[in-house]
Residue, then its C-alpha position, 0 to 999 in steps of 0.5 A: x145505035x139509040x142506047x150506044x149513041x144515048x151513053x156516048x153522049x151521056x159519058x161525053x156529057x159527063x166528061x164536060x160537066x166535070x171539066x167545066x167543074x174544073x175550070x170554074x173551081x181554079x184560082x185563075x179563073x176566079x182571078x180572071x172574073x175578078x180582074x174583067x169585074x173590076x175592070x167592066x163595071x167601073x168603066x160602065x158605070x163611068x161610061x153611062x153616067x158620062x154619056x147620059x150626062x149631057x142630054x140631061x144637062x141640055x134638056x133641063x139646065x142652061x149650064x152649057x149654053x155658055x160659050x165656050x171658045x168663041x161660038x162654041x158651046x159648052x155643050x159642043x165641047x161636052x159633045x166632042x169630049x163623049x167621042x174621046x171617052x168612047x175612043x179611049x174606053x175601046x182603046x183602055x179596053x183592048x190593052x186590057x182584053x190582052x191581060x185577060x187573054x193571057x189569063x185564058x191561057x193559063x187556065x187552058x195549061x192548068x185545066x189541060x188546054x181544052x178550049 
């Protein structure tokens, strides 16, 4: 049972190997790296230079300590304004996931639909 199972496997491997070879050689799923690529890294980006933004700004200048509407600061706004952007990124995110998704099925259909 040792050697059948051991080349079983061996051939199984094999077949995965090649498969996988298969998938990352497509033109789709180079497009698909290149779209999520150019999608994720901006947003990142975007995402932690706003979020670091306003510890840094209250830690070290005075900018908004200003008041902004009435009693509120600069920084409250700033504040509010970092749990929009969260919001909008997941939401800009989960449109965009659907584009990737159908890119998915695409490679499945071309590679012979093995997930």
């Amino acid at each position: 049972m040792g050697k059948w199972a051991s080349a079983q496997n061996g051939d199984e491997q094999t077949q995965e190997n090649s498969h996988y070879a298969q998938v990352i050689q497509s033109e789709t799923f180079k497009e698909l790296l290149r779209k999520k690529r150019a999608f994720i890294l901006p947003s990142s980006i975007f995402f932690f230079v706003f979020y670091f933004t306003l510890p840094i700004l209250t830690s070290y200048f005075t900018v908004l300590n200003q008041p902004a509407f009435g009693a509120i600061s600069w920084a409250w706004v700033f504040a509010f304004a970092q749990f929009i952007m969260t919001w909008g990124l997941c939401i800009l995110y989960t449109k965009r996931a659907e584009q990737f998704d159908k890119l998915v099925d695409k490679i499945k259909q071309e590679t012979g639909g093995r997930g």
